[in-house]
N, CA, C and O atoms as a Tinker XYZ file with bonds, in Angstrom:
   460  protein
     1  N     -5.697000    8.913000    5.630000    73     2
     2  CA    -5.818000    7.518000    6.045000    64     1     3
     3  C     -4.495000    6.756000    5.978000    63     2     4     5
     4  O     -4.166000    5.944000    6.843000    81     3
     5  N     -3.643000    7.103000    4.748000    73     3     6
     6  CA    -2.543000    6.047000    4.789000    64     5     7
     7  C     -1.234000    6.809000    5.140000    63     6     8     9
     8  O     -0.229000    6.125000    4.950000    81     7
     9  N     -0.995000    8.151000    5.638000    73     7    10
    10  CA    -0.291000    8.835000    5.495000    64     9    11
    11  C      0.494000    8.129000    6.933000    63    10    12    13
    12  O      1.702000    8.358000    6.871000    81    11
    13  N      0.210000    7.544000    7.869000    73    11    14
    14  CA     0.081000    7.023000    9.346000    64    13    15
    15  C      1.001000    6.203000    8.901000    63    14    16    17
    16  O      2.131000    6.384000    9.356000    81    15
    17  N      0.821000    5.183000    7.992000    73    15    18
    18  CA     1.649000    3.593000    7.914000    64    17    19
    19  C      3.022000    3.886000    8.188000    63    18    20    21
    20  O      3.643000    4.948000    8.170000    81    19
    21  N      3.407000    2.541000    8.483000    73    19    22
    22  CA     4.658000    2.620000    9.224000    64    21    23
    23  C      5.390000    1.816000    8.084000    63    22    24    25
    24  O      4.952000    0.789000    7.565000    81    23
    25  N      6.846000    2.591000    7.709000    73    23    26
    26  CA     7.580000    1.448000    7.161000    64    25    27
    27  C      7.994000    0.183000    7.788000    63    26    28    29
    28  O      8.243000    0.090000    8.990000    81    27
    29  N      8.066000   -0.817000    6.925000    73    27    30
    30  CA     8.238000   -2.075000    7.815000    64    29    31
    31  C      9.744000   -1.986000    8.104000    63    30    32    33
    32  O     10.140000   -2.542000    9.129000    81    31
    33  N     10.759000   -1.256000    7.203000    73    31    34
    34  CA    11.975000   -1.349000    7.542000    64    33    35
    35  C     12.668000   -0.229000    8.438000    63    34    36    37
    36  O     13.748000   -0.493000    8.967000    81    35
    37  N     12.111000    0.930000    8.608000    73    35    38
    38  CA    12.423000    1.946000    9.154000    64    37    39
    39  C     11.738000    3.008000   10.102000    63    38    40    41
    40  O     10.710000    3.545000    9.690000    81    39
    41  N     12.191000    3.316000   11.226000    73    39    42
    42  CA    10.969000    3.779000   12.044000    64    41    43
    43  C     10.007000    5.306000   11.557000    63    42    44    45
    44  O      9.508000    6.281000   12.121000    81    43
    45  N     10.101000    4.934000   10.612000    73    43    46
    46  CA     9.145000    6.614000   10.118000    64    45    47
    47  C      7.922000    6.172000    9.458000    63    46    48    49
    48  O      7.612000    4.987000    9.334000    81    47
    49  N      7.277000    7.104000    9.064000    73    47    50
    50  CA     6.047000    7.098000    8.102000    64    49    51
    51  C      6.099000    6.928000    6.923000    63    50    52    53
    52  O      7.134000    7.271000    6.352000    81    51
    53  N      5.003000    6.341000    6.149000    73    51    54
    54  CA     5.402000    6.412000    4.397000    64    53    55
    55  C      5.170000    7.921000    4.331000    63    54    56    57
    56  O      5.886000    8.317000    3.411000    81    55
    57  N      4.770000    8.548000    4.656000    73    55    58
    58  CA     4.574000   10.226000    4.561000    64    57    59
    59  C      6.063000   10.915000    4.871000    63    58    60    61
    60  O      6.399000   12.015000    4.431000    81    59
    61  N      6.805000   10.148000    5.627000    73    59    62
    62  CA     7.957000   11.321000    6.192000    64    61    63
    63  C      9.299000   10.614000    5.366000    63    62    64    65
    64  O     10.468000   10.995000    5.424000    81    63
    65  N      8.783000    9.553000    4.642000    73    63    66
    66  CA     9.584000    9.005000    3.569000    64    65    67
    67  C      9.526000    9.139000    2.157000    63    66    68    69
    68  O     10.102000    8.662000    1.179000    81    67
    69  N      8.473000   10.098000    2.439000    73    67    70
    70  CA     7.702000   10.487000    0.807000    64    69    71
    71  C      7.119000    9.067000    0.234000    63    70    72    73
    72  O      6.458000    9.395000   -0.751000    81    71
    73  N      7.074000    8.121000    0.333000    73    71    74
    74  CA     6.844000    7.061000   -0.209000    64    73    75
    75  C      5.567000    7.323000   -0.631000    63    74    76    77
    76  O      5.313000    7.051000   -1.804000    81    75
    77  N      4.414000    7.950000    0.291000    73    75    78
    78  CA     2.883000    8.214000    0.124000    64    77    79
    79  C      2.994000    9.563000   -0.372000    63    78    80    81
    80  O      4.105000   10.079000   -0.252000    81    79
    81  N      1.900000   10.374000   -1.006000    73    79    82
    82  CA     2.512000   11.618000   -1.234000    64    81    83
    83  C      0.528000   12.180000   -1.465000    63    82    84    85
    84  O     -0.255000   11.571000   -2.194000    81    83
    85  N      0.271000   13.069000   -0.869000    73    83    86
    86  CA    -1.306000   13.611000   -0.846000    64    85    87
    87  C     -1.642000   14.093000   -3.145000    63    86    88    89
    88  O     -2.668000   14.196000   -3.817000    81    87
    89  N     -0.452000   14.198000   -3.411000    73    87    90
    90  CA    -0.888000   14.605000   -5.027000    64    89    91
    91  C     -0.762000   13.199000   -5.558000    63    90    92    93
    92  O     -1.408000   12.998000   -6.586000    81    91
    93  N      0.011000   12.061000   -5.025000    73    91    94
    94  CA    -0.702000   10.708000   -6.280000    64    93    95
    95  C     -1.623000    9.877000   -5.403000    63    94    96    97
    96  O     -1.608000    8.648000   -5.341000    81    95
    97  N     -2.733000   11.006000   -4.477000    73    95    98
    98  CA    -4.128000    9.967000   -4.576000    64    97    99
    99  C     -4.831000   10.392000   -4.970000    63    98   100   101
   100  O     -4.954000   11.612000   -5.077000    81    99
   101  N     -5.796000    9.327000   -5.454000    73    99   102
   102  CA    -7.051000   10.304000   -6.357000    64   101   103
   103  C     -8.161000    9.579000   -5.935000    63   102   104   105
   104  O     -8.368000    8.403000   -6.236000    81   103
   105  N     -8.833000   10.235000   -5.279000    73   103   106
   106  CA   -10.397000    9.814000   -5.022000    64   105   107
   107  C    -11.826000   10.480000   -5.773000    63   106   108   109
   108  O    -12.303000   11.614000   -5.816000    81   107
   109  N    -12.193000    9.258000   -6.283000    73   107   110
   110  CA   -13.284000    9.358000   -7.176000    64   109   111
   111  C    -14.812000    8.981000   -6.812000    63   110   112   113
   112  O    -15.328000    7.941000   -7.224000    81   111
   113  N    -15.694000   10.201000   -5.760000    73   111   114
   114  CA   -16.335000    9.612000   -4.946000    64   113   115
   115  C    -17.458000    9.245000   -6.190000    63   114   116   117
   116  O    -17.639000    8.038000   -6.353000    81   115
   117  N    -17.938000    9.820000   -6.746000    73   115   118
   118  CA   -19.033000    9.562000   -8.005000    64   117   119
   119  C    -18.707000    7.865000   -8.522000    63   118   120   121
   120  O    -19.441000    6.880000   -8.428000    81   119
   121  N    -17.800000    7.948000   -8.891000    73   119   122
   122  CA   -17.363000    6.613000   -9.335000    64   121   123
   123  C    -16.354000    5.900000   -8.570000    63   122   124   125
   124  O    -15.307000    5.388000   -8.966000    81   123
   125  N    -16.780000    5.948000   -7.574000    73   123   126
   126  CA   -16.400000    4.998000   -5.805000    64   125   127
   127  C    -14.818000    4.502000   -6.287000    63   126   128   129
   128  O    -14.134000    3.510000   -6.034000    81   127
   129  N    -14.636000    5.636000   -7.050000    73   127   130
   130  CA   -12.615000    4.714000   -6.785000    64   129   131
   131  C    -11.479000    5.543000   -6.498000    63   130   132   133
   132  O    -11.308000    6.677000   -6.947000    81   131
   133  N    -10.660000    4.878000   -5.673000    73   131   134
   134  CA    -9.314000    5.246000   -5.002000    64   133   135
   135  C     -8.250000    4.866000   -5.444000    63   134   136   137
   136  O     -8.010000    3.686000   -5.186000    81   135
   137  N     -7.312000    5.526000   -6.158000    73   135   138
   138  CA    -5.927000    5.523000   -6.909000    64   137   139
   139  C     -5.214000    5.636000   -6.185000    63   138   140   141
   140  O     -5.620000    6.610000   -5.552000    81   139
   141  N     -4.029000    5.207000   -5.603000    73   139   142
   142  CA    -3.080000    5.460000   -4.431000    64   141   143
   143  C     -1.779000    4.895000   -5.181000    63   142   144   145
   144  O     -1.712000    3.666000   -5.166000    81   143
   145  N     -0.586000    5.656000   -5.925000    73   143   146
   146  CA     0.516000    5.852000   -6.209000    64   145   147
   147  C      1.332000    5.801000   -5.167000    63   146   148   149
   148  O      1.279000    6.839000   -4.508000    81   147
   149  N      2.207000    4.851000   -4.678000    73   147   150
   150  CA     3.239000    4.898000   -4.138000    64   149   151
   151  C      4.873000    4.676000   -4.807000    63   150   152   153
   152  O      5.143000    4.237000   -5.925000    81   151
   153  N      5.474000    4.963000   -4.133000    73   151   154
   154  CA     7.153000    5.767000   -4.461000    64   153   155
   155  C      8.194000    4.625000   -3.415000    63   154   156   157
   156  O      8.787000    4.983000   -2.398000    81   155
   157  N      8.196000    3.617000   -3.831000    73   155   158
   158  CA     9.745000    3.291000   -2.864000    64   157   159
   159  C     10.461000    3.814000   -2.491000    63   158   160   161
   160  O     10.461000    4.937000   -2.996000    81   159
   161  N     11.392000    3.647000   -1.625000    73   159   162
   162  CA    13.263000    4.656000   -1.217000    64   161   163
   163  C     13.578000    4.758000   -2.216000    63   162   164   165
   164  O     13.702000    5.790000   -2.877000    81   163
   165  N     13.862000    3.137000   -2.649000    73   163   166
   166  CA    15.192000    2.690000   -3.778000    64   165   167
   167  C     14.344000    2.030000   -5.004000    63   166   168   169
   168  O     13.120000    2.092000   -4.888000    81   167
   169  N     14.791000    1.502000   -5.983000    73   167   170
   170  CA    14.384000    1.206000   -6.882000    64   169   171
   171  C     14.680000   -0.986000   -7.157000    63   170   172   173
   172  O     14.498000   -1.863000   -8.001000    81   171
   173  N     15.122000   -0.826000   -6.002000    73   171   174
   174  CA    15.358000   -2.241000   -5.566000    64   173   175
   175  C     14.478000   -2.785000   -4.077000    63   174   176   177
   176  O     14.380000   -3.911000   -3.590000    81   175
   177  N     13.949000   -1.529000   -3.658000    73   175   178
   178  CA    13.100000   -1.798000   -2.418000    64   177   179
   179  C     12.846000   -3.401000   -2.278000    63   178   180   181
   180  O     12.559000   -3.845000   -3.390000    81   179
   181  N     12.856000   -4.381000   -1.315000    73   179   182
   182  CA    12.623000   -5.595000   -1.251000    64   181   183
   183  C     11.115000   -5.544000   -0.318000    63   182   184   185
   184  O     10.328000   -6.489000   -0.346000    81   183
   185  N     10.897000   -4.436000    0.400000    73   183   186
   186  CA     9.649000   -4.308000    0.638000    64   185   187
   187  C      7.939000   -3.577000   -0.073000    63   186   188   189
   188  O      6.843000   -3.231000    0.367000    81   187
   189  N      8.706000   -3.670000   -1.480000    73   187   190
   190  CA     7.658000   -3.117000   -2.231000    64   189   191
   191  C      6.285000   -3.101000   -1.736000    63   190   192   193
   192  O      5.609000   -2.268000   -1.132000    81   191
   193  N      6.013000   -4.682000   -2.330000    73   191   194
   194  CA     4.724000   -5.411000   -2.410000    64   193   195
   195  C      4.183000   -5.344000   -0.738000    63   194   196   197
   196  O      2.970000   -5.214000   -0.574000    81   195
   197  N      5.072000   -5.431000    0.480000    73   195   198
   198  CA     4.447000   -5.551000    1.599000    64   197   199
   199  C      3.952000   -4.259000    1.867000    63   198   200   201
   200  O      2.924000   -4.145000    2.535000    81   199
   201  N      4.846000   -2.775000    1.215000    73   199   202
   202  CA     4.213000   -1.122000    1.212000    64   201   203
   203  C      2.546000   -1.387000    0.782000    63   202   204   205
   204  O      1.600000   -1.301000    1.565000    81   203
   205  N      2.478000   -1.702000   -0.559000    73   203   206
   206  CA     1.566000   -1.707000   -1.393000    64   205   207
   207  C      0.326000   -2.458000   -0.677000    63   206   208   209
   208  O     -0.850000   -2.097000   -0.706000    81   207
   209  N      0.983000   -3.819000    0.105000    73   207   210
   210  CA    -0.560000   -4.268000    0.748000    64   209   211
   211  C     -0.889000   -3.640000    1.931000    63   210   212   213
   212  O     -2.045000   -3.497000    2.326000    81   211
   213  N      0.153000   -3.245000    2.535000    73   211   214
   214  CA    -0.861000   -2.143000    3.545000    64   213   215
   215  C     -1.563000   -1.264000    3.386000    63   214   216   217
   216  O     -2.572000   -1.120000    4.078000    81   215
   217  N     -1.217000   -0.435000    2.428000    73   215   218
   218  CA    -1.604000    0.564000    2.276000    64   217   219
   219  C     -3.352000   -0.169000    1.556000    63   218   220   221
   220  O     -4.495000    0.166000    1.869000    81   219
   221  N     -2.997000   -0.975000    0.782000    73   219   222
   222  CA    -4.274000   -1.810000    0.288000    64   221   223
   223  C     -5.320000   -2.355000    1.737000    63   222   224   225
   224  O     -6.538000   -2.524000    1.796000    81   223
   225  N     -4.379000   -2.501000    2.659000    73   223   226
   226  CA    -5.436000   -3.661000    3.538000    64   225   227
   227  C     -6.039000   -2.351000    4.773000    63   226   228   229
   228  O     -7.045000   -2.439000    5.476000    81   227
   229  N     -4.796000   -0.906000    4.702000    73   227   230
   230  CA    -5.867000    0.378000    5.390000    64   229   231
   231  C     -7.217000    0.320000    4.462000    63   230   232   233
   232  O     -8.353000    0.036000    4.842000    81   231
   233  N     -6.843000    0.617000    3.328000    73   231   234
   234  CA    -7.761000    1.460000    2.393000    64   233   235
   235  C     -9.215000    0.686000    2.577000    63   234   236   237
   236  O    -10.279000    1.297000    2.685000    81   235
   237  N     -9.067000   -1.024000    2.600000    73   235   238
   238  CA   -10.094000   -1.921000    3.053000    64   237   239
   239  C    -10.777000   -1.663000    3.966000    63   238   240   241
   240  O    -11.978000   -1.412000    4.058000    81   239
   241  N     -9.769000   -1.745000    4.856000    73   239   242
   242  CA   -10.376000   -1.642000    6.433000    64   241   243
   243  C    -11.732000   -0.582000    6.898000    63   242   244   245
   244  O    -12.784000   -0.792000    7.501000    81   243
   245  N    -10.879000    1.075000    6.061000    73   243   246
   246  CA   -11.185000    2.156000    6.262000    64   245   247
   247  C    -12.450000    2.654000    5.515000    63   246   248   249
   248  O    -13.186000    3.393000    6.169000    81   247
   249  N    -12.787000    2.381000    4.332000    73   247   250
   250  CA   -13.590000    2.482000    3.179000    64   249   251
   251  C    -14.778000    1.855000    2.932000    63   250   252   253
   252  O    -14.577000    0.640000    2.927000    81   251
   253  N    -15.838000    2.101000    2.742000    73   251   254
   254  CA   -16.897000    1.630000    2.433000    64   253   255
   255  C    -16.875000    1.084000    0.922000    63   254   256   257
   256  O    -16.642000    1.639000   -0.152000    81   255
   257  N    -17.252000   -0.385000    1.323000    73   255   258
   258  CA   -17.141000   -1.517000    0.623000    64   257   259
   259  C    -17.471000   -1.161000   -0.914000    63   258   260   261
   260  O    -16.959000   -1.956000   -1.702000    81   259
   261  N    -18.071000   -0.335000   -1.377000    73   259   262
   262  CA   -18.451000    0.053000   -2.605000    64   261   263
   263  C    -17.370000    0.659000   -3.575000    63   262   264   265
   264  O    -17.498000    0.700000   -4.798000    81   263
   265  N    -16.377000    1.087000   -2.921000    73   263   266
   266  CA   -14.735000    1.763000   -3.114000    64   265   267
   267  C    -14.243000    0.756000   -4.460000    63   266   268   269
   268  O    -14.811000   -0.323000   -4.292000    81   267
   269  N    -13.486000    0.717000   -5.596000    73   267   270
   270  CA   -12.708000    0.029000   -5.953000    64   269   271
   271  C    -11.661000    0.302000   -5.933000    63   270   272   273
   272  O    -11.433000    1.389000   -6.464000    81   271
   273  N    -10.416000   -0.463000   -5.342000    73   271   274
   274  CA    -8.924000    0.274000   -4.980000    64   273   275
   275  C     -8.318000    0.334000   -6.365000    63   274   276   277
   276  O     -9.002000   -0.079000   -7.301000    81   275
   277  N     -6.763000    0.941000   -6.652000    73   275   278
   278  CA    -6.138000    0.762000   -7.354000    64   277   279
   279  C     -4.871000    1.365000   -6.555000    63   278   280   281
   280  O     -4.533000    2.545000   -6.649000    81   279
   281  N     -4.118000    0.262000   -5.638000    73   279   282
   282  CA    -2.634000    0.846000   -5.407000    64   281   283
   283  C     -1.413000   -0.022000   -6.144000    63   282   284   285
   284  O     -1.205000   -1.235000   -6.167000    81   283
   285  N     -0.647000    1.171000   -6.775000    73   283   286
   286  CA    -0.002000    0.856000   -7.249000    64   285   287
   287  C      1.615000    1.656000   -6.914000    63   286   288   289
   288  O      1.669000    2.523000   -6.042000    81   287
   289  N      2.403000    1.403000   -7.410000    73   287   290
   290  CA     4.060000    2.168000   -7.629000    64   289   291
   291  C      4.300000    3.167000   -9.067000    63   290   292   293
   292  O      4.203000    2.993000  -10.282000    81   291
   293  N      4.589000    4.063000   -8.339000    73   291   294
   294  CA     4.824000    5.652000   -9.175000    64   293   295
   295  C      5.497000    5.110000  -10.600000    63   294   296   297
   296  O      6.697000    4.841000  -10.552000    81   295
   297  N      4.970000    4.977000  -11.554000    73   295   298
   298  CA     5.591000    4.633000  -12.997000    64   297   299
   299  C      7.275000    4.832000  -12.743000    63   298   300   301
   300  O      7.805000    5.859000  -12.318000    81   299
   301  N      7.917000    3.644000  -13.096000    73   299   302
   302  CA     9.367000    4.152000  -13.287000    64   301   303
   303  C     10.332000    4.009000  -12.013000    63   302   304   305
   304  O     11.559000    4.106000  -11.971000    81   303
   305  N      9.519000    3.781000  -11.110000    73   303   306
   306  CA    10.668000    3.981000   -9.371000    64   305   307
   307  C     10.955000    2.692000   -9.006000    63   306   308   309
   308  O     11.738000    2.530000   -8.070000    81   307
   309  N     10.516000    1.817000   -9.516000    73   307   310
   310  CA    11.082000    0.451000   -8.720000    64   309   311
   311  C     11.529000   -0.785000  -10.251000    63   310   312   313
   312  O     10.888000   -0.804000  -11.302000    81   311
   313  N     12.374000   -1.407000  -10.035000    73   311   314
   314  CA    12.517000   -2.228000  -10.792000    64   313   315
   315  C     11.808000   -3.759000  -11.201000    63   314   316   317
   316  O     11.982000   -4.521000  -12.152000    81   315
   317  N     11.046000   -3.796000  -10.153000    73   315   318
   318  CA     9.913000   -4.632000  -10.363000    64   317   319
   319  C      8.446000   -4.446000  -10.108000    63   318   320   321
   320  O      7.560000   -5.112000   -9.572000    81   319
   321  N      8.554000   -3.053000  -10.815000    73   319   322
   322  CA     7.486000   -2.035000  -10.653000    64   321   323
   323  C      6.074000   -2.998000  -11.515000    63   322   324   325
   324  O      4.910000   -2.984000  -11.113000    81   323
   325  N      6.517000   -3.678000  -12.597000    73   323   326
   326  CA     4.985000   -4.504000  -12.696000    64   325   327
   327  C      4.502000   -5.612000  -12.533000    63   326   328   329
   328  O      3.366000   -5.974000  -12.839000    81   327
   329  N      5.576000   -6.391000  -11.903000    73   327   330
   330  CA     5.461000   -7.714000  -11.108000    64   329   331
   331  C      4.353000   -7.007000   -9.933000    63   330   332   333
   332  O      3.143000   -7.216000   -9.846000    81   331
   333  N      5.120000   -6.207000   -9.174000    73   331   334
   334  CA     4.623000   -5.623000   -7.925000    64   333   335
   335  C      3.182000   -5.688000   -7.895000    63   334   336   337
   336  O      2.351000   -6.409000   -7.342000    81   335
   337  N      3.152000   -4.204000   -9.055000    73   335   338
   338  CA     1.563000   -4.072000   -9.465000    64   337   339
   339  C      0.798000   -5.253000   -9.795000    63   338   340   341
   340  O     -0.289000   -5.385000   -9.234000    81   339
   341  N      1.176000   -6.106000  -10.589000    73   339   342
   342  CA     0.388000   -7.434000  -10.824000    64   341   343
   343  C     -0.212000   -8.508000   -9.228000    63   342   344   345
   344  O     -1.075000   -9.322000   -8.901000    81   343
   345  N      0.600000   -7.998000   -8.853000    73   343   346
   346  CA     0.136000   -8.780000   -7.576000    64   345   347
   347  C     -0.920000   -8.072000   -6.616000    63   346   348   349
   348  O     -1.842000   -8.540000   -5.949000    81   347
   349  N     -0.528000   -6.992000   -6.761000    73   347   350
   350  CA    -1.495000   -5.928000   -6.164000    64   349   351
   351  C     -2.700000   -5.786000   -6.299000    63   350   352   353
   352  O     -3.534000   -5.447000   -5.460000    81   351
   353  N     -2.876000   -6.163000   -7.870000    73   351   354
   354  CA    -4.020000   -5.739000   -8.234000    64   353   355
   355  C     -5.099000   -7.362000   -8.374000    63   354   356   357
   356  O     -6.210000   -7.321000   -8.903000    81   355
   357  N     -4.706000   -8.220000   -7.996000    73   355   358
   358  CA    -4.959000   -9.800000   -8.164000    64   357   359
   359  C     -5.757000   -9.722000   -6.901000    63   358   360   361
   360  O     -5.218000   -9.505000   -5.816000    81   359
   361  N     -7.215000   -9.923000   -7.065000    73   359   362
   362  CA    -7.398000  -10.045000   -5.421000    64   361   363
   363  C     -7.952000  -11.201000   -4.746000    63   362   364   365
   364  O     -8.826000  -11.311000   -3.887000    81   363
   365  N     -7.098000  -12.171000   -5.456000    73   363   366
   366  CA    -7.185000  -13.756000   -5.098000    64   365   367
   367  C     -5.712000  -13.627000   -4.269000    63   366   368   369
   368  O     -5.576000  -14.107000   -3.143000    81   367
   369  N     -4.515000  -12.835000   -5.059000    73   367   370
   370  CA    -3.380000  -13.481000   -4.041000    64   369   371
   371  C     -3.296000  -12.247000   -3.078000    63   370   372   373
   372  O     -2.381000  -12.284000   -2.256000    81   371
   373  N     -3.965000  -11.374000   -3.071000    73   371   374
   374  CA    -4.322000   -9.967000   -1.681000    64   373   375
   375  C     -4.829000  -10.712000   -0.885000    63   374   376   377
   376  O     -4.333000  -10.671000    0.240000    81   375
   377  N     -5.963000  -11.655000   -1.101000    73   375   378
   378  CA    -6.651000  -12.116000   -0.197000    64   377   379
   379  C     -5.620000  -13.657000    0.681000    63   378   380   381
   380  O     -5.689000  -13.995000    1.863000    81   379
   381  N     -4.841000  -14.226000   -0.332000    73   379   382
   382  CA    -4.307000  -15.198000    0.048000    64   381   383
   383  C     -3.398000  -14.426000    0.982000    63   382   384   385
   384  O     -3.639000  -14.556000    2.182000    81   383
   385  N     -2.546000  -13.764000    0.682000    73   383   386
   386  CA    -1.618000  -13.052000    1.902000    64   385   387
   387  C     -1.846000  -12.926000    2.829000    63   386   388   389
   388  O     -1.154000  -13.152000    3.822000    81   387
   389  N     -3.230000  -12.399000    2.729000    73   387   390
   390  CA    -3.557000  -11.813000    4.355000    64   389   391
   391  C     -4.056000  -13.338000    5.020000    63   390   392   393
   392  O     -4.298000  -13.314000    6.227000    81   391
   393  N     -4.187000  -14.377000    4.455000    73   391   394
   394  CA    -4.781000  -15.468000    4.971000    64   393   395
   395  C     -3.461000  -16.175000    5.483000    63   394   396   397
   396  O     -3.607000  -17.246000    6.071000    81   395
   397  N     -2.100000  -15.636000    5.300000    73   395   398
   398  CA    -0.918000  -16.049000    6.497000    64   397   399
   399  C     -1.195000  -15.212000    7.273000    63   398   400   401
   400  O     -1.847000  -14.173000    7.178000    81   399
   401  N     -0.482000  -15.868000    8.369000    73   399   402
   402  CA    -0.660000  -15.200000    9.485000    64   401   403
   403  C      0.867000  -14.264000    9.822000    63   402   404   405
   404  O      1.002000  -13.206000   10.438000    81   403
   405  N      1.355000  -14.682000    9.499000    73   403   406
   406  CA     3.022000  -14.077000    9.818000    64   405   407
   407  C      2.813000  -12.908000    9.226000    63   406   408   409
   408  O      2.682000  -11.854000    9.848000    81   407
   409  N      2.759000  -13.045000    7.724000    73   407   410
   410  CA     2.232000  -12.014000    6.751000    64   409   411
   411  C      1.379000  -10.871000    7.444000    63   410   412   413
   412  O      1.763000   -9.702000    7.416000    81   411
   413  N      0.159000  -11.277000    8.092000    73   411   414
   414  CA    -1.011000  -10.434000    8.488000    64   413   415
   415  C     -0.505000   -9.677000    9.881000    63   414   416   417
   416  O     -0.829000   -8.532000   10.196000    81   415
   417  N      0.343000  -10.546000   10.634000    73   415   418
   418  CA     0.914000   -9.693000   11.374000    64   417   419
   419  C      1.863000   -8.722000   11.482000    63   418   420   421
   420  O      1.936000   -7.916000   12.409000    81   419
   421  N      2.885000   -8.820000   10.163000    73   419   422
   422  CA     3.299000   -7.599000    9.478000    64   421   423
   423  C      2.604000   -5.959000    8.903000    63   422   424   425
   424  O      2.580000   -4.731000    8.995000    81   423
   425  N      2.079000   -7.301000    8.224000    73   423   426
   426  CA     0.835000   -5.965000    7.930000    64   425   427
   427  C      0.174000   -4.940000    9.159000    63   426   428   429
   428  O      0.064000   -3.717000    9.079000    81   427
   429  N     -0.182000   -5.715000   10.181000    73   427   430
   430  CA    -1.314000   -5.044000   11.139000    64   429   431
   431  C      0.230000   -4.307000   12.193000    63   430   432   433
   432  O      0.100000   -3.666000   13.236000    81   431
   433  N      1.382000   -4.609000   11.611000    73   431   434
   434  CA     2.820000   -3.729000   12.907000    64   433   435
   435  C      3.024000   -2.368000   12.319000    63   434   436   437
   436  O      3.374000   -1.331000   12.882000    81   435
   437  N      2.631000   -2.671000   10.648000    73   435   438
   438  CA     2.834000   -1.362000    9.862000    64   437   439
   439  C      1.754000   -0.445000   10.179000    63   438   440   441
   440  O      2.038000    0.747000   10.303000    81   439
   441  N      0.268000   -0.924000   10.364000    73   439   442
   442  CA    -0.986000   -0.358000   10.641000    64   441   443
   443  C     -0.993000    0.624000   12.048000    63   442   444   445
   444  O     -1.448000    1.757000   12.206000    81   443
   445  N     -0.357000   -0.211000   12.914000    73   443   446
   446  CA    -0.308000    0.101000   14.283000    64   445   447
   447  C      0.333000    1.779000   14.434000    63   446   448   449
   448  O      1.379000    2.245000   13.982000    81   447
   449  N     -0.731000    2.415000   15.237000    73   447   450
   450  CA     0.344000    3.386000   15.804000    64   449   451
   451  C      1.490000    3.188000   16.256000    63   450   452   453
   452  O      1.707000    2.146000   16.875000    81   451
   453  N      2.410000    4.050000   16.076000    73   451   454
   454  CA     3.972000    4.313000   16.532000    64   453   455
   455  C      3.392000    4.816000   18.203000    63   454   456   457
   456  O      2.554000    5.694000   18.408000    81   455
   457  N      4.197000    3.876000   19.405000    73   455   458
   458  CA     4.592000    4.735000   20.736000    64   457   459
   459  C      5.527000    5.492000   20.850000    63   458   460
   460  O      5.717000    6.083000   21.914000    81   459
C-alpha cells in the first residue's frame, strides 16, 4: 500500500529511497493494528512529518476503519524524531492538516501515481 508514495522532494518512491522498508511494518490483523516505521534520507529531513502523514492519510484511505495506525520514524534517524512522532500520533492535529488545503494537496501529489 505505501510502498507507491512519492517523495515530496524527489522524483522516486519511499521504497526506492528506502525510507519505507516491508520489515518495519507490522500488521496485526487479530488486534486491527498497523505499525509503519519510517527512515528519512537525512537526519535533518525538513520533510519528515509531511512523509509520515502520507503514509498516515494512505493507510486511512486504504484500511478498514477498525485499523489503529501507528506511523512513526525508525528510532534514532531523524533529529526531531519525537516532535515528529508527537504530531503523528495526535489525531486532532492529523486531522487539522488535512483540513488545509495547500497541505491536502501535497499530500494527495505524494499519493498520486507517477506518469
Amino acid at each position: 500500500l505505501i510502498r507507491s508514495i512519492n517523495d515530496p522532494e524527489h522524483p522516486l518512491t519511499l521504497e526506492e529511497l528506502n525510507v519505507v522498508e516491508q520489515m518495519r511494518v507490522k500488521v496485526n490483523d487479530a488486534e486491527s493494528t498497523v505499525s509503519v516505521e519510517f527512515t528519512p534520507t537525512i537526519p535533518h529531513c525538513s520533510m519528515a512529518t509531511l512523509i509520515g502523514l502520507s503514509i498516515k492519510v494512505k493507510l486511512l484511505r486504504s484500511l478498514p476503519e477498525r485499523f489503529k495506525l501507528d506511523v512513526h520514524i525508525t528510532p534514532g534517524t531523524h533529529a526531531s524524531e519525537h516532535a515528529v512522532n508527537k504530531q503523528l500520533a495526535d489525531k486532532e492535529r492529523v486531522a487539522a492538516a488535512l483540513e488545509n488545503s495547500h497541505l491536502l494537496e501535497v499530500v494527495n501529489q505524494c499519493l498520486s501515481a507517477r506518469s
